[in-house]
Backbone bond lengths (Angstrom), bond angles and torsions (degrees), N, CA, C in turn:
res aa  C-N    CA-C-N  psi(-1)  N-CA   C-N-CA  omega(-1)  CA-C   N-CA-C  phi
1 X - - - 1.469 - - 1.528 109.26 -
2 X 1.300 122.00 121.84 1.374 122.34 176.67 1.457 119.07 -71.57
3 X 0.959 80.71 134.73 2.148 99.46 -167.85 1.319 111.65 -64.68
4 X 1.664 123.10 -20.45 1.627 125.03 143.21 1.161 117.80 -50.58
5 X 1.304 136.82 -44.47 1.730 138.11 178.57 1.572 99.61 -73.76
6 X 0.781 116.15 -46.06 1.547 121.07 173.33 1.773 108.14 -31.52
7 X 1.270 108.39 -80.52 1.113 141.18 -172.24 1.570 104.59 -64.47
8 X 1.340 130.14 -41.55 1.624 120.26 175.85 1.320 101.04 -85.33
9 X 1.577 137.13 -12.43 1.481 126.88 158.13 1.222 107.15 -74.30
10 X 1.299 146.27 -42.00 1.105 144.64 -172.66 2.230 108.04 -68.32
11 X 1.147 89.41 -51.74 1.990 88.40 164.10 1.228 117.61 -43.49
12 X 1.497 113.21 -48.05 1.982 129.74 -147.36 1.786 88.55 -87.76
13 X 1.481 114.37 -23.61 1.246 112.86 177.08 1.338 119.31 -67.97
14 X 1.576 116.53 -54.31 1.361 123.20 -171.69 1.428 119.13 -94.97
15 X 1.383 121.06 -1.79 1.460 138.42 125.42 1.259 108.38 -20.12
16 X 1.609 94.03 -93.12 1.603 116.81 -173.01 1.622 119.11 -52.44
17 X 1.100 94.63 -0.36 2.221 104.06 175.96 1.279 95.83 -86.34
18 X 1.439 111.58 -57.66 1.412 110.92 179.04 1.754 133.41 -53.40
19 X 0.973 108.76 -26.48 1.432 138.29 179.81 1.926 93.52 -56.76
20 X 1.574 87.09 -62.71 1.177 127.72 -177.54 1.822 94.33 -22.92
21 X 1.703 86.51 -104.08 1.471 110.71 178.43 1.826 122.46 -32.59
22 X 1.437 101.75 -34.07 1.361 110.19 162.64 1.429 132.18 -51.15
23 X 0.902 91.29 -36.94 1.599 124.19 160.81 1.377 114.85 -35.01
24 X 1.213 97.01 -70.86 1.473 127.59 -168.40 1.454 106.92 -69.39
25 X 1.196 118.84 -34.11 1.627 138.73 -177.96 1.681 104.32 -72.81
26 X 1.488 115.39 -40.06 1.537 111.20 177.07 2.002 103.90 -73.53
27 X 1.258 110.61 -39.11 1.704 112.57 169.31 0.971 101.85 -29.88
28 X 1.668 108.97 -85.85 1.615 125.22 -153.71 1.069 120.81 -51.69
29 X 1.930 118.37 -48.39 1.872 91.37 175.08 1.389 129.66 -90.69
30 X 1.613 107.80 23.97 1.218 107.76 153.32 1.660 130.85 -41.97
31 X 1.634 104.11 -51.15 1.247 101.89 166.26 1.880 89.71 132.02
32 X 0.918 103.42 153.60 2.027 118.88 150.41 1.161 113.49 -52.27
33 X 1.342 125.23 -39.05 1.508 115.45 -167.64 1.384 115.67 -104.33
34 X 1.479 115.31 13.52 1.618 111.25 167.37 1.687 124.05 -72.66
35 X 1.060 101.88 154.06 1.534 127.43 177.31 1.096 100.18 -59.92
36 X 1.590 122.32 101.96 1.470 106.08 166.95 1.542 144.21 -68.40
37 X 1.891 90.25 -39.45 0.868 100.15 -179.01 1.667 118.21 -79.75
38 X 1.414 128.90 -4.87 1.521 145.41 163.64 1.681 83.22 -51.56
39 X 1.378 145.29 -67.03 1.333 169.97 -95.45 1.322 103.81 -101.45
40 X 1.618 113.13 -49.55 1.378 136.03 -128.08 1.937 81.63 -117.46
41 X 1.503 106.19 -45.91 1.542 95.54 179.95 1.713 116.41 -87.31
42 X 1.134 105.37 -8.26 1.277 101.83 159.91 1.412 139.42 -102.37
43 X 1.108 110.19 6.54 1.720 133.33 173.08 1.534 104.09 -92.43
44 X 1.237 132.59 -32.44 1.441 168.77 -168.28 1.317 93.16 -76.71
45 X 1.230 115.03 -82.99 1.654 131.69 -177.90 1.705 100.10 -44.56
46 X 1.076 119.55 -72.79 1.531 127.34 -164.84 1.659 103.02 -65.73
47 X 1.298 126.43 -46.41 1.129 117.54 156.31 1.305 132.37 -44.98
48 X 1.259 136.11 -9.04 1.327 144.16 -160.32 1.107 108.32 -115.78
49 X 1.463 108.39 -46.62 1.834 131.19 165.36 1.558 123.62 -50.83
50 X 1.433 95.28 -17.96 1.634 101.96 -165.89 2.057 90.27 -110.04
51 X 0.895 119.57 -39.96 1.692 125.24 166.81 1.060 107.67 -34.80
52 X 1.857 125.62 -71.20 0.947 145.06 -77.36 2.124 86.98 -92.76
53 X 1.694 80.53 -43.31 1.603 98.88 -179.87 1.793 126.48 -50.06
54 X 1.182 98.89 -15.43 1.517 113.28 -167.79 1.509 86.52 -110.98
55 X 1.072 125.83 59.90 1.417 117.61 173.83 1.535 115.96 -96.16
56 X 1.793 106.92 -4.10 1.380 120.77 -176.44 1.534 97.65 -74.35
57 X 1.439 131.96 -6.47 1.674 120.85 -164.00 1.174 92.02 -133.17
58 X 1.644 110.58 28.14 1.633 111.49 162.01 1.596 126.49 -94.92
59 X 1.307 157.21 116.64 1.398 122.87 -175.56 1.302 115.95 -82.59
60 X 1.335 99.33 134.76 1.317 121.87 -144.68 1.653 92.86 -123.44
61 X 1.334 109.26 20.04 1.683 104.68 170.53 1.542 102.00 -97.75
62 X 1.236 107.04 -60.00 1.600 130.60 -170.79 1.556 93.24 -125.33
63 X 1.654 101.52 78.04 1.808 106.42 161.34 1.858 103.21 -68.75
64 X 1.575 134.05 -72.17 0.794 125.73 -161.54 1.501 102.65 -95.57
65 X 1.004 129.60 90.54 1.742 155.51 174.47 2.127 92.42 -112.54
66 X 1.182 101.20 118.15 1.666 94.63 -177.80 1.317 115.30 65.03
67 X 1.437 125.16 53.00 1.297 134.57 -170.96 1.374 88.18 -88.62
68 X 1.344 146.85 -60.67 1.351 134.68 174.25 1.367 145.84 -20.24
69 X 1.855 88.66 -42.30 1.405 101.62 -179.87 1.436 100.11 -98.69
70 X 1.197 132.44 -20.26 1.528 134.96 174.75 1.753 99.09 -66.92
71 X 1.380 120.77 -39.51 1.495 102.47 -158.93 1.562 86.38 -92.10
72 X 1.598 131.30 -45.81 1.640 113.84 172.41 1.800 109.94 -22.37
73 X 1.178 118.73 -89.70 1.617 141.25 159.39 1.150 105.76 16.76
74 X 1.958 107.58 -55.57 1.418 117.17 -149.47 1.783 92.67 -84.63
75 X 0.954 114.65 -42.48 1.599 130.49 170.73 1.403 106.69 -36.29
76 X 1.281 111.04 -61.38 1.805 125.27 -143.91 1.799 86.11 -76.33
77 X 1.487 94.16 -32.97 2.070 93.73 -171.16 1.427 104.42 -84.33
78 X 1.243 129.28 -15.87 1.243 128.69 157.35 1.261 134.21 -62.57
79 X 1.416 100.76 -33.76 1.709 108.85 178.82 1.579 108.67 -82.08
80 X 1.442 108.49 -44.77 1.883 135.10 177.95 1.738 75.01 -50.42
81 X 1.249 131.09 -80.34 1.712 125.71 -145.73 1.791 104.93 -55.53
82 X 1.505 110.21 -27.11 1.334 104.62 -165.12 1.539 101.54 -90.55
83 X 1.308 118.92 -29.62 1.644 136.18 175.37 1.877 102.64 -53.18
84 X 1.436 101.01 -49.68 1.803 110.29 -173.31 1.513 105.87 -67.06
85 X 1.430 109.51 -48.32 1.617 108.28 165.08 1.727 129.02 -36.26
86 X 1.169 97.63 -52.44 1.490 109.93 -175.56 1.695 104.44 -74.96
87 X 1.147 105.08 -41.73 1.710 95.46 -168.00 1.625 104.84 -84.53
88 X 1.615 124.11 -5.57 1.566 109.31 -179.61 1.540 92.08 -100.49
89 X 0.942 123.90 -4.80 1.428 112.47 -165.94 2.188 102.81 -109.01
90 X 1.381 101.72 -0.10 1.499 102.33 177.84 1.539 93.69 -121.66
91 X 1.343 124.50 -53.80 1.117 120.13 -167.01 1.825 121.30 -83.45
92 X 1.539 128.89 148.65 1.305 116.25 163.10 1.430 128.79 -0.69
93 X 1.576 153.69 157.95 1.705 128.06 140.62 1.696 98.94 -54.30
94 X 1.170 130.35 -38.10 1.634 111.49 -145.48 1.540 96.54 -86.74
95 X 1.482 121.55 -36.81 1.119 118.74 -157.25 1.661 96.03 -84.79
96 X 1.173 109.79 0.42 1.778 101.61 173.92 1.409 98.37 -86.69
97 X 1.466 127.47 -86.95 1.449 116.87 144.13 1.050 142.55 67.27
98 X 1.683 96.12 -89.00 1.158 135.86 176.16 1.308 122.05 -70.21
99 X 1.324 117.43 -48.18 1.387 137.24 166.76 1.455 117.65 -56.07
100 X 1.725 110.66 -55.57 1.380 118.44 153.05 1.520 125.76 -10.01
101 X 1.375 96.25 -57.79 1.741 94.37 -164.54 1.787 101.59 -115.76
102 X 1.359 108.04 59.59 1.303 144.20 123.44 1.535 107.83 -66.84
103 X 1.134 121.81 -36.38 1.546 118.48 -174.27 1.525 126.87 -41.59
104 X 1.154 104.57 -58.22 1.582 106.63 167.50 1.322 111.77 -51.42
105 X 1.966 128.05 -58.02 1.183 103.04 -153.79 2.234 103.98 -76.28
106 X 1.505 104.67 13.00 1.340 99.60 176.10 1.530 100.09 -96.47
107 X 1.554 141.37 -0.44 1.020 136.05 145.92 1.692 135.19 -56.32
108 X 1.068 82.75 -33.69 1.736 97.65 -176.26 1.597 120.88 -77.96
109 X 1.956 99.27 -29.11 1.448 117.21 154.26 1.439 126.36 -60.93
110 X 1.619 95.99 -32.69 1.803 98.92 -168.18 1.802 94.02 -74.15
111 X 1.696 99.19 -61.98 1.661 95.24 -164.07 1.684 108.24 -53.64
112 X 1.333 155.96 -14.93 1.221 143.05 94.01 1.389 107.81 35.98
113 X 1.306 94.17 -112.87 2.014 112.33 -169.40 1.519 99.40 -45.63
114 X 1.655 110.91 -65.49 1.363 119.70 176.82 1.285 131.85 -4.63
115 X 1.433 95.25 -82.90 1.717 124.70 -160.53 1.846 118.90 -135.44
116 X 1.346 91.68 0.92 1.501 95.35 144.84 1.722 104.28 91.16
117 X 1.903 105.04 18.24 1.535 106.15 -161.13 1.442 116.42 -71.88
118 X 1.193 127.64 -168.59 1.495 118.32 -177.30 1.532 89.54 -128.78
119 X 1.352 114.01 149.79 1.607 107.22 171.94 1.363 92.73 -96.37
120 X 1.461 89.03 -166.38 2.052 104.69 179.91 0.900 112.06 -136.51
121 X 1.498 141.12 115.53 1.679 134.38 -175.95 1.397 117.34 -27.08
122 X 1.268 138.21 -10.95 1.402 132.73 138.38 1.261 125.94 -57.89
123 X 1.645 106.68 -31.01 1.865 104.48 -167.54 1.459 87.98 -86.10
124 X 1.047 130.10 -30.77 1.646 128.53 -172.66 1.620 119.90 -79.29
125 X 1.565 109.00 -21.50 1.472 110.07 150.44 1.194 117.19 -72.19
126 X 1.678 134.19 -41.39 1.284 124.47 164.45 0.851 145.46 -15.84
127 X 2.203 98.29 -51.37 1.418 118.20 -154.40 1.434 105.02 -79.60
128 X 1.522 95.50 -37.93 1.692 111.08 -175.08 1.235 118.57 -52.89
129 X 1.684 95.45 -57.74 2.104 96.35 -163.39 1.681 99.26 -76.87
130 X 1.490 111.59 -33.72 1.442 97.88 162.63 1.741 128.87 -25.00
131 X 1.312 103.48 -62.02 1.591 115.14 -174.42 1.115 98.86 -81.24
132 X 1.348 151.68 -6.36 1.073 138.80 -153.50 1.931 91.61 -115.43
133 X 1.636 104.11 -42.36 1.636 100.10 160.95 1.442 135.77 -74.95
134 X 1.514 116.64 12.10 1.162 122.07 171.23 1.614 108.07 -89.94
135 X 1.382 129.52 -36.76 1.397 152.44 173.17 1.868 104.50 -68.51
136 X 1.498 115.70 -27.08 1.143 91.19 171.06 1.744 110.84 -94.70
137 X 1.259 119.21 -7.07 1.161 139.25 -172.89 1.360 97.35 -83.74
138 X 1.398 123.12 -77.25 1.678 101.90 -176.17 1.957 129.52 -84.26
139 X 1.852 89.27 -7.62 1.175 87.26 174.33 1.378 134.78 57.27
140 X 1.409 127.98 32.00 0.903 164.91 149.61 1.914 107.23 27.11
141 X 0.906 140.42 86.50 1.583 118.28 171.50 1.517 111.30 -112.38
142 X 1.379 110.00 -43.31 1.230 124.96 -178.57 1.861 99.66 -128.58
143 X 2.066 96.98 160.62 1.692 102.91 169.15 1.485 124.50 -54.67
144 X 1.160 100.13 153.69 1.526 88.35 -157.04 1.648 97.02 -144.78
145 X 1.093 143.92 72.55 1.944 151.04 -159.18 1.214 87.12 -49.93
146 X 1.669 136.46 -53.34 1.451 128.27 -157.03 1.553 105.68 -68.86
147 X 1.557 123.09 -38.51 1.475 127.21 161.83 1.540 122.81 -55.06
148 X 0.865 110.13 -51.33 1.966 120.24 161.67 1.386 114.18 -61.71
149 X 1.358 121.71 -51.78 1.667 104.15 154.91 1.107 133.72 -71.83
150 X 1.307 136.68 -13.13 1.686 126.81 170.69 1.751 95.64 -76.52
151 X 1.447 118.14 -39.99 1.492 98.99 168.62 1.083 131.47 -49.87
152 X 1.446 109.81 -46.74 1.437 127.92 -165.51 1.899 103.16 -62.16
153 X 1.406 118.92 -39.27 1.303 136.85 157.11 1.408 121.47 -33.49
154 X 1.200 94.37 -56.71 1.741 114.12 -166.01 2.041 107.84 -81.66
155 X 1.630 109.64 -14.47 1.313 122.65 168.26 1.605 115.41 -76.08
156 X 1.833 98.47 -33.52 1.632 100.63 -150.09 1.660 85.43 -80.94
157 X 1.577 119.71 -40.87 1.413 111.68 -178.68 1.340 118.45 -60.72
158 X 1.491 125.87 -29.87 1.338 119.81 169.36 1.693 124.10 -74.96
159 X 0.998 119.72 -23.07 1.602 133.61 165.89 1.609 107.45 -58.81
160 X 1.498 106.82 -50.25 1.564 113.36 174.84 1.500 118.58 -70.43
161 X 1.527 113.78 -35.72 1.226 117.69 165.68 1.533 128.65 -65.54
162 X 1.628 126.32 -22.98 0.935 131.50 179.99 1.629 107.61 -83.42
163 X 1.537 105.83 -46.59 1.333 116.05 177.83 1.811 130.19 -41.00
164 X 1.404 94.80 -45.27 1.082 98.55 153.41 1.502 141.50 -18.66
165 X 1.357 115.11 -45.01 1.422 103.58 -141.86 2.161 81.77 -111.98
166 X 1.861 111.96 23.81 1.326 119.22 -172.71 1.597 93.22 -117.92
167 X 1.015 111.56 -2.29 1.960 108.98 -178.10 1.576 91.50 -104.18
168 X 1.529 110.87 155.08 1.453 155.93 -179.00 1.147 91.04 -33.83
169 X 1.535 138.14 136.89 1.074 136.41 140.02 1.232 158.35 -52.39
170 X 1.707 97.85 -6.54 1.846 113.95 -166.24 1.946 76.43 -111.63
171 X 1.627 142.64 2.31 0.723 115.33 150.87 1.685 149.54 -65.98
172 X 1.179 98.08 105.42 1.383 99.19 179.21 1.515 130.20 -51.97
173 X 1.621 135.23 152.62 1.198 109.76 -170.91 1.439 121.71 -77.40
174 X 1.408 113.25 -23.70 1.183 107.11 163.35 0.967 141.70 -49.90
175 X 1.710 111.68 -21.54 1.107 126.02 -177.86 1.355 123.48 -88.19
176 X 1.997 114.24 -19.37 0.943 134.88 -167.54 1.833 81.93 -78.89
177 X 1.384 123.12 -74.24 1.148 132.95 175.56 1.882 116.72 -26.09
178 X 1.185 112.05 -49.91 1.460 108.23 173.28 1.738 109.47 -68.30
179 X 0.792 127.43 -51.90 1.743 141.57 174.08 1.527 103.82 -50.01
180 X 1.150 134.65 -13.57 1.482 131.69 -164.74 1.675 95.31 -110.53
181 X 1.192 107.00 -46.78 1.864 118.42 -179.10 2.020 106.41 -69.36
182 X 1.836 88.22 -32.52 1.450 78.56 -169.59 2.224 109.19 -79.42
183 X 0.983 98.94 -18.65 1.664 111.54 -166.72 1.490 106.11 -85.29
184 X 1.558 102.25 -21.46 1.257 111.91 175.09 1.484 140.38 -86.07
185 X 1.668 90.02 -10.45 1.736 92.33 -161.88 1.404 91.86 -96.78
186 X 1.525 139.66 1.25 1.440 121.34 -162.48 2.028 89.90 -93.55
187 X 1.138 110.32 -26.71 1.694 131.24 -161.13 1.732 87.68 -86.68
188 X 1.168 126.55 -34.71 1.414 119.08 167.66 1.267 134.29 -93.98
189 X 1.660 116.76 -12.63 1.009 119.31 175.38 1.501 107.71 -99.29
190 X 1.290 115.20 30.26 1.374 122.68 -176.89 1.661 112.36 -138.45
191 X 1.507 116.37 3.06 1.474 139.51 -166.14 2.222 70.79 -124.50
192 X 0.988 143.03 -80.08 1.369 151.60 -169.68 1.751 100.88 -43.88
193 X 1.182 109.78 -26.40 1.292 96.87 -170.40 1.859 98.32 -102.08
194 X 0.961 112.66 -36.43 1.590 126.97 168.95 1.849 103.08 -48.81
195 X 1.042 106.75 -58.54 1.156 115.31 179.99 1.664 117.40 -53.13
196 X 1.178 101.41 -35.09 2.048 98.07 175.36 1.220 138.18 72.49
197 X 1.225 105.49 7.30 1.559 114.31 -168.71 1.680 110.28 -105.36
198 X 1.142 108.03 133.56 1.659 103.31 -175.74 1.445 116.49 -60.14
199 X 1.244 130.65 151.46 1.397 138.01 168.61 1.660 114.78 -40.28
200 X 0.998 110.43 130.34 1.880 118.13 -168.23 1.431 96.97 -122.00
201 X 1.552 108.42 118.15 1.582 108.24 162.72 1.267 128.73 -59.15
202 X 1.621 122.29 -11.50 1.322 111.06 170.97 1.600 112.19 -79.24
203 X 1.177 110.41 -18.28 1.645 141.84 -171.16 1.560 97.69 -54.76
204 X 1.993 112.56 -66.53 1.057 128.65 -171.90 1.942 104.52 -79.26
205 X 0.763 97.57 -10.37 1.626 93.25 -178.56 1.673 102.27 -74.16
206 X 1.964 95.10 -52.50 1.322 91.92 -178.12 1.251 136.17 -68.40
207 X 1.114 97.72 -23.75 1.927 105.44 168.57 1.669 121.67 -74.43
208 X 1.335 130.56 -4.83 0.867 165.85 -96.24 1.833 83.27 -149.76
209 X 1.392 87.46 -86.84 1.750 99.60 -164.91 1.219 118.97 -91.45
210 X 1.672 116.40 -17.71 1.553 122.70 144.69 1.601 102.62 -45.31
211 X 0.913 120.07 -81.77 1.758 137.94 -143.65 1.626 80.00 -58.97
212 X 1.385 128.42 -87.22 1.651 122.57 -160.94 1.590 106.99 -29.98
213 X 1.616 114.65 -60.00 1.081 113.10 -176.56 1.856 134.14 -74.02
214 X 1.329 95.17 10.89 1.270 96.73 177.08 1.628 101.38 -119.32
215 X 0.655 101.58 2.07 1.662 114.89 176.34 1.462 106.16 -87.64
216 X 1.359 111.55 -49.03 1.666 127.26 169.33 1.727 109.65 -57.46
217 X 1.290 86.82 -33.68 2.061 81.04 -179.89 1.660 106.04 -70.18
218 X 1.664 121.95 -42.36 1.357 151.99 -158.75 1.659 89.71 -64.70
219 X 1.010 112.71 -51.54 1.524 116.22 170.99 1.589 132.96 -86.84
220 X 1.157 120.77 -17.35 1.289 122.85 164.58 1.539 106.85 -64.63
221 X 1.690 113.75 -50.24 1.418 127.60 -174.03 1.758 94.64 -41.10
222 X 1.422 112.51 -76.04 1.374 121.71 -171.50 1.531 116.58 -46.27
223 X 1.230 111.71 -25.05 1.519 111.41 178.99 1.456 104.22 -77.34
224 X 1.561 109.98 -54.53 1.660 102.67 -176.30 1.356 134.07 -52.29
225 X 1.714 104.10 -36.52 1.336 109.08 -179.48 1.755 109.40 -97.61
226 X 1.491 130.18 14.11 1.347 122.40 166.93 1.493 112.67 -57.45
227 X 1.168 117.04 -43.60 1.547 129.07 -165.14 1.610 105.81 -95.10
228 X 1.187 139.10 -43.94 1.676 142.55 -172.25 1.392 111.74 -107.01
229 X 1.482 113.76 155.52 1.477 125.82 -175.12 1.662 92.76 -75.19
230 X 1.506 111.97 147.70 1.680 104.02 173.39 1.036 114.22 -102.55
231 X 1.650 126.37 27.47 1.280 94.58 137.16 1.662 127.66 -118.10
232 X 1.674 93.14 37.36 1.962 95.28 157.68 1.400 93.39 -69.15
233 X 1.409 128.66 -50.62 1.891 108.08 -125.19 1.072 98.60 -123.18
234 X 1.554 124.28 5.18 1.282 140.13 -175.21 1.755 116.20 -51.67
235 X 1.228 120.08 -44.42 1.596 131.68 169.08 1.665 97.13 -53.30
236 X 1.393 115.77 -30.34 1.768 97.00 -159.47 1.781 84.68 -54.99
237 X 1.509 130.29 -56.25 1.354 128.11 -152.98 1.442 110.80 -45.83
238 X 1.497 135.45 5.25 1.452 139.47 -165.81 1.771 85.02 -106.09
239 X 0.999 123.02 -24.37 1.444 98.54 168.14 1.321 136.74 -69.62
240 X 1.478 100.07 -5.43 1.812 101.58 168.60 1.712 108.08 -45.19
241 X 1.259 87.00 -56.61 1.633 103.22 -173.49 1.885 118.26 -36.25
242 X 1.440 109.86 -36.52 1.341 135.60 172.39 1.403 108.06 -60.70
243 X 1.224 111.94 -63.99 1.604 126.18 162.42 1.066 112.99 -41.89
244 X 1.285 126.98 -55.87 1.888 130.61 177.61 1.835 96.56 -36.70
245 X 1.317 79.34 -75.44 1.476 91.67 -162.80 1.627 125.71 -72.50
246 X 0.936 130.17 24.43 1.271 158.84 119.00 1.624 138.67 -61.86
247 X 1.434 94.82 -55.87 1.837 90.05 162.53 1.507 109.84 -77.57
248 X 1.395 126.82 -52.69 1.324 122.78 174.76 1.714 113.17 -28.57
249 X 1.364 101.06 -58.91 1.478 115.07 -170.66 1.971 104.63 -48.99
250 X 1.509 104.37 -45.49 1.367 92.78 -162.04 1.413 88.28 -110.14
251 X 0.934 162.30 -31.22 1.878 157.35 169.48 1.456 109.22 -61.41
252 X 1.222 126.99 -52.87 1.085 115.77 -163.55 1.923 113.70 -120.84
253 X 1.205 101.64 -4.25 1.917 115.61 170.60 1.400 74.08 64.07
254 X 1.294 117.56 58.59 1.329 106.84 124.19 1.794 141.57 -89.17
255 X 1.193 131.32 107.75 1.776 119.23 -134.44 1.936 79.70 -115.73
256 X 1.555 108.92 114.63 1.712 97.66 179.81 1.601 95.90 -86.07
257 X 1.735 96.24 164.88 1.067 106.82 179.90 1.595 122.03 -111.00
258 X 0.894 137.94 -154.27 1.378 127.35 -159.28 2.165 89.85 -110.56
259 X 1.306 122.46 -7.67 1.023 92.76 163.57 1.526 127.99 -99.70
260 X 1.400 108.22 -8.95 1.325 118.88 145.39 1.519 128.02 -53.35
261 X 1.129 103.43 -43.98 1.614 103.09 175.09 1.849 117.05 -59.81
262 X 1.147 98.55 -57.71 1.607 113.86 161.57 1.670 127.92 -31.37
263 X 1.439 85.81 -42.26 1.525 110.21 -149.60 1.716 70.97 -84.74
264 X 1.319 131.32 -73.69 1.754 124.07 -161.66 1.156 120.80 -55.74
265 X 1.318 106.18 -20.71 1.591 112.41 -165.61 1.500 102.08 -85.07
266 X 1.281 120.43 -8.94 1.468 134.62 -165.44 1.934 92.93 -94.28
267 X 1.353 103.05 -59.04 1.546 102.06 170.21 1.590 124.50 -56.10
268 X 1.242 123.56 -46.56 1.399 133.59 -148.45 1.916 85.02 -108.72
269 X 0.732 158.21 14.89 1.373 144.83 -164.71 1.373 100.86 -118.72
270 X 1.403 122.71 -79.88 1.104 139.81 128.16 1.555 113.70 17.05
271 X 1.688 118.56 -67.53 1.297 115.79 -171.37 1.616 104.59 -87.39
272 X 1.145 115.73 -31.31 1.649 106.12 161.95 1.291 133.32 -65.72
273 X 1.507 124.34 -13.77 1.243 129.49 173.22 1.494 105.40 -74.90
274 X 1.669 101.40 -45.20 1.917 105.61 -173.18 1.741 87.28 -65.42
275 X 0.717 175.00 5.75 1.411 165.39 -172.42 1.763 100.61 -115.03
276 X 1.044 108.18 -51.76 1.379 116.76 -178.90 1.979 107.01 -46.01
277 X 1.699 84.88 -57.26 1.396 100.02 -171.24 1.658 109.69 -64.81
278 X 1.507 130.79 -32.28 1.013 134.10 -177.99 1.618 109.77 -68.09
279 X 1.535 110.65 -47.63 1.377 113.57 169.04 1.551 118.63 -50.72
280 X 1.189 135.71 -32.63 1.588 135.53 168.77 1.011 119.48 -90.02
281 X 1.590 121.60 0.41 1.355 123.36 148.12 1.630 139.95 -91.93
282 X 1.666 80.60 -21.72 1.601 88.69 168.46 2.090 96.05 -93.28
283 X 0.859 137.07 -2.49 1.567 127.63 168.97 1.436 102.37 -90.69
284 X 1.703 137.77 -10.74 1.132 108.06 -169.53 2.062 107.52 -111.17
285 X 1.537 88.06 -5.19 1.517 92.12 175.70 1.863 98.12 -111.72
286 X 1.509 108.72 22.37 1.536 96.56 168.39 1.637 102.04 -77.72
287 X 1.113 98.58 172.83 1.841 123.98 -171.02 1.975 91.50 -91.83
288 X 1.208 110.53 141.86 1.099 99.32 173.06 1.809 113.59 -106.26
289 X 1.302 111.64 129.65 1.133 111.93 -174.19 1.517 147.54 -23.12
């Protein structure tokens, strides 16, 4: 693998974190008291609008082939979108974040139950200090909805992430991506209409610059990993977390503290080593050219 592809997946990655976190930055000053579900059908809508054009890299023989697991998906990202709402808009940016990327080690649990995987006394240290750095991170004394929703977040992306690998194969991701916005907006524009509240321009702003920019992450991802195995460049994606805590720090005075620091390094350390370790295992049983 050329160490130029290396290196422009590794950019398009921590780019695409930022994109990411930006994301997260149009959520939050929405406020606590926004309409989510107004939020959820209009991020939906504009997301779909911006697809719609690339419909040539859709398959268009057998579009709904695994319509089940496409409309589950569309659900799980509906609940994950309304879960991310609540926890960036109550909790810190970093300490939401943070919680976030719990996601993987709730992948490694699902394919488990799933598909019957075996962990590896590395994936099982993961799992642990993982959960064990979310508790030093929010620190638990009293209930806390913004702590239960960044989890609840950090489940819906791993449910979607596992799901994946149960849809059609000639599906493309774009296509997976258009099918998730499209199954979704009738189930949200019917939670939006339940809901009753008139359309809010901060509402449409935010869906607006969420949706472009998370669409921009959706595609950086795909660019980086077309060309490299993922697990060379796979650690770059822990720099979202860097990003969190950086804009928080200077946008919103958010100032982390050292049990936050503790608390991530316990999650994210952990999952870069299992990546590390997977990468010298997939180089030492590669075939040599």
């Amino acid at each position: 693998m050329p160490a130029g592809s290396i290196t422009k997946a590794i950019v398009l990655l921590i780019i695409g974190n930022a994109l990411a976190v930006g994301s997260d930055v149009f959520v939050k000053v929405m406020g606590e008291d926004v309409p989510i579900f107004q939020f959820i059908f209009l991020r939906s809508l504009l997301s779909l609008l911006i697809l719609l054009p690339l419909y040539r890299r859709f398959d268009l023989v057998t579009p709904f082939a695994g319509l089940r697991v496409h409309a589950f998906r569309s659900l799980a990202g509906m609940a994950g979108i309304f879960c991310m709402v609540v926890a960036l808009t109550s909790l810190p940016l970093a300490t939401a974040n943070a919680v976030f990327y719990v996601a993987p080690i709730l992948v490694m649990l699902l394919a488990v139950v799933v598909f019957r995987e075996k962990l590896t006394v590395l994936s099982v240290f993961a799992v642990f200090s993982g959960f064990a750095g979310i508790v030093v991170i929010l620190r638990p004394v009293e209930f806390n909805w913004g702590a239960l929703a960044a989890l609840g977040g950090a489940l819906a992306l791993a449910v979607n992430a596992v799901m994946v690998r149960m849809l059609p194969a000639q599906h493309t991701t774009l296509h997976r991506l258009f099918m998730s916005y499209l199954l979704v907006l009738p189930v949200a524009a019917a939670f939006f209409v339940w809901e009753g509240l008139a359309l809010e321009p901060r509402v449409l702003m935010g869906a607006i610059g969420s949706g472009v920019l998370i669409l921009g992450y959706s595609i950086t991802v795909l660019l980086a990993y077309r060309d490299v195995d993922a697990n060379q460049v796979t650690s770059a994606e822990y720099t979202g977390l860097i990003w969190a805590v950086a804009i928080g720090w200077v946008w919103f005075a958010e100032v982390p503290d050292v049990w936050f620091v503790a608390g991530s390094l316990m999650i994210v350390v952990p999952l870069v080593w299992l990546g590390l370790d997977q990468r010298r295992r997939a180089l030492r049983y590669r075939v040599p050219e």
